[in-house]
C-alpha positions as CSV (number, residue, x, y, z in Angstrom):
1,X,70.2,115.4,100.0
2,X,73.1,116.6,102.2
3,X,75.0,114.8,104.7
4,X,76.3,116.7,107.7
5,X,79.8,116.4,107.6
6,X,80.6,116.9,111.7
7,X,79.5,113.2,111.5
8,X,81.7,111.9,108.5
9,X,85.5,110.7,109.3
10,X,86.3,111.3,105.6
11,X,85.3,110.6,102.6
12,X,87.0,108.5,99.6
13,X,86.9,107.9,96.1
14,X,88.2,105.2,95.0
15,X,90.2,104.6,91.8
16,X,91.3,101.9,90.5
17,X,92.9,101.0,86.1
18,X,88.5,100.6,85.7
19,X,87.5,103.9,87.1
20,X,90.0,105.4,85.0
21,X,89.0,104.1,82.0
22,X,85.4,104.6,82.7
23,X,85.7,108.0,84.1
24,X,83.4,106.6,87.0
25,X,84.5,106.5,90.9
26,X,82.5,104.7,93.4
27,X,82.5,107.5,96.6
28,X,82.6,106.2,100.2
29,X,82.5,107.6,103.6
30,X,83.3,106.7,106.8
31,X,81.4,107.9,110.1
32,X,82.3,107.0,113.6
33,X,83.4,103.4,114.3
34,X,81.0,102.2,111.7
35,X,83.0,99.6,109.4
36,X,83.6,98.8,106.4
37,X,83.2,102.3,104.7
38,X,79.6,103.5,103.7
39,X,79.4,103.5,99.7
40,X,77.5,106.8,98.9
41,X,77.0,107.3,95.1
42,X,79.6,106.7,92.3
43,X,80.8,110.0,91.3
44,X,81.2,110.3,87.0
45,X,84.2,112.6,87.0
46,X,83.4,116.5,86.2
47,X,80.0,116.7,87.0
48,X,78.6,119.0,90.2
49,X,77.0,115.8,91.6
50,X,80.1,115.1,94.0
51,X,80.2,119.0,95.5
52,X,76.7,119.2,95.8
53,X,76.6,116.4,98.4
54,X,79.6,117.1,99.9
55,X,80.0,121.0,100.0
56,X,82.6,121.3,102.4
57,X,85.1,118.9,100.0
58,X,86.8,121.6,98.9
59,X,89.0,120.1,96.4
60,X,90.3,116.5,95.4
61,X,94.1,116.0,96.4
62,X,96.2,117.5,93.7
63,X,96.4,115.3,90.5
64,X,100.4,115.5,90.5
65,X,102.9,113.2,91.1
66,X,104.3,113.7,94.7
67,X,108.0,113.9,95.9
68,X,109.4,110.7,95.7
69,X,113.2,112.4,96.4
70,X,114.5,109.4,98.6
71,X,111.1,107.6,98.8
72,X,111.7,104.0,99.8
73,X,111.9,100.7,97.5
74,X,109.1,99.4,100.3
75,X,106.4,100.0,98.2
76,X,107.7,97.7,95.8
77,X,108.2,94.5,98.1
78,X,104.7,92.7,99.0
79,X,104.6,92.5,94.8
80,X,107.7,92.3,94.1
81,X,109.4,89.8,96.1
82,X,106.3,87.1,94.6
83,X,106.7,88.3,91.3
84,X,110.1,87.5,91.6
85,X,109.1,84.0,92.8
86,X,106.7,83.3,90.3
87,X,108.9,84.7,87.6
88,X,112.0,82.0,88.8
89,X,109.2,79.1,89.2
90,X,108.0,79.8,85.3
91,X,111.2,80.0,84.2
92,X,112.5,76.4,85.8
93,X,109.1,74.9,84.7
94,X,109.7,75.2,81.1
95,X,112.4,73.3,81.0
96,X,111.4,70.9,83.9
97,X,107.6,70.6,83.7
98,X,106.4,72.3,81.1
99,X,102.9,71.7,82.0
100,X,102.8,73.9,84.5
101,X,104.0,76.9,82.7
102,X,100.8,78.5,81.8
103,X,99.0,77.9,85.1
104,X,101.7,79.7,86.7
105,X,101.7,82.5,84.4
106,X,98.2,83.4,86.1
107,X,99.5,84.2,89.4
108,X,102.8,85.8,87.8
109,X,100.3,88.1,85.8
110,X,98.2,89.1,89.2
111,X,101.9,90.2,90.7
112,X,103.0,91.7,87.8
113,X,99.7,94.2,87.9
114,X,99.8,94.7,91.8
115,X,103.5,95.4,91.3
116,X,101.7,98.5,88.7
117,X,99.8,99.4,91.6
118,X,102.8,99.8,93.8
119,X,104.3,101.9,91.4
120,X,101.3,104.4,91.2
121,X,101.4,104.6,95.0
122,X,105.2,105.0,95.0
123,X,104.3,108.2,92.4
124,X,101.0,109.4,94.3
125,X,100.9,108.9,98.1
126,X,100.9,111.9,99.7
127,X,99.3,114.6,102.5
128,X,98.2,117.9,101.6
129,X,96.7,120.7,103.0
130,X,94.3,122.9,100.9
131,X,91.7,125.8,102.3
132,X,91.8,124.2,105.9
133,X,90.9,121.1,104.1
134,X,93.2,117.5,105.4
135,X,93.6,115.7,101.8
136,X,95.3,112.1,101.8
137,X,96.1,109.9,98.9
138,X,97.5,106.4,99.6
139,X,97.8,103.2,97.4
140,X,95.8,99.9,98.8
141,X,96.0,97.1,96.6
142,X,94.9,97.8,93.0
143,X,93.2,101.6,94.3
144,X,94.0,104.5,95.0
145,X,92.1,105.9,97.6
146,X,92.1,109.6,97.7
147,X,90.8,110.9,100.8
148,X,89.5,114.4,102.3
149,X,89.5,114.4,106.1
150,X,86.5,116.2,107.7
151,X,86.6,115.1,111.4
152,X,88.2,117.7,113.8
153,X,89.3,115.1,116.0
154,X,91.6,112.9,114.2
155,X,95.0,111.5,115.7
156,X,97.8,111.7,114.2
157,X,101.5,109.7,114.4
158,X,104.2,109.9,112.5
159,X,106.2,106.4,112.7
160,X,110.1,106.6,111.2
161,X,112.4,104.2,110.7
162,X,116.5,104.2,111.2
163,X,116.3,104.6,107.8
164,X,113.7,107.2,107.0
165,X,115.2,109.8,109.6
166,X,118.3,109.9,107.8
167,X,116.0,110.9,104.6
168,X,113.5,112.5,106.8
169,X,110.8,111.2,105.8
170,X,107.8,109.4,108.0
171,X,104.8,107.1,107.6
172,X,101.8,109.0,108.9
173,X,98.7,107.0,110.2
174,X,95.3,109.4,111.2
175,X,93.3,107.9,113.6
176,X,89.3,108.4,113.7
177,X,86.9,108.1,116.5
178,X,86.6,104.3,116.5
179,X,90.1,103.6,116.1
180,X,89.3,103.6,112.6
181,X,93.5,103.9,110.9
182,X,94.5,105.2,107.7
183,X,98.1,105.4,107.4
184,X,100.2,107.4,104.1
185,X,103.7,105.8,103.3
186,X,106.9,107.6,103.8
187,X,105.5,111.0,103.7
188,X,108.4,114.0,103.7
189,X,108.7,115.7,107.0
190,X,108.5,119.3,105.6
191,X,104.8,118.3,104.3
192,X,104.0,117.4,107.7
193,X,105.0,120.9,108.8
194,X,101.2,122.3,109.2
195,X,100.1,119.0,111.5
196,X,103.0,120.7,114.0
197,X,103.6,117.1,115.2
């Protein structure tokens, strides 16, 4: 079976604290305005099974932490601010109403591992360009989705901030046929060089 890849948006593997432990990753593609993604196969890690189907994925984006020189604290917020919440809540509730401690220790421990998450996208996220080949890898939720563009005619806008010009650095979002988005957080400018945007 092969799957003709001038019809694909991209595909994505998925990997999440599971995968990694089970050295299995779900793949998924996307094709035209077709939504949610299309699971394929799940992939276990070093076996041909993944380049056979997809010939033209060159290469997975680089297993190496990328730059995270003035990278902002953003990642951290959407967990972080809750955490902080539900960290202050546990701590008045032991002395006020102690029942309610370890019920609240359940949504302090869900924050807790999101804000994990955050910190493994804050240490991954990135764009690369390899053999032609568009490579993304951006943090959503608890995965990380790494991603390897094959449609020619993909968008592309880099959005800064006040802020993120005087690091220069962008968020870049791709857009597929479909207005399908997928957008990479704070992303250096000299990376972006090759898109000549």
């Amino acid at each position: 079976m092969r799957l003709r890849l001038s019809q694909l948006n991209y595909a994505d593997l998925r990997r999440s604290p599971a995968t990694w432990a089970l050295h299995y990753c779900p793949v998924f593609v996307s094709a035209g305005a077709c939504r949610p993604e299309l699971p394929l196969f799940v992939w276990r890690e070093g076996t041909p099974l993944l380049r056979e189907l997809l010939p033209e994925m060159v290469q997975l984006p680089p297993d190496t932490r990328a730059d995270t020189t003035d990278r902002s604290v953003v990642f951290f917020l959407p967990a972080g601010i809750p955490l902080a919440l539900c960290l202050l809540l546990t701590a008045v509730s032991r002395t006020t109403l102690p029942a309610l401690t370890l019920p609240l220790l359940i949504p302090t421990g869900v924050f807790a591992a999101l804000l994990g998450a955050a910190a493994v996208g804050w240490h991954r996220e990135g764009v690369w360009q390899q053999q032609g080949q568009l490579l993304l890898c951006r943090q959503h939720r608890f995965h990380l989705h790494q991603l390897c563009v094959f449609h020619p005619d993909t968008g592309f806008t880099a959005l800064q901030s006040p802020w993120a010009v005087t690091v220069q650095r962008a968020n870049l979002t791709l857009v597929f046929p479909g207005k399908e988005k997928v957008t990479v957080r704070s992303v250096p400018l000299a990376a972006l060089d090759f898109l000549e945007i």
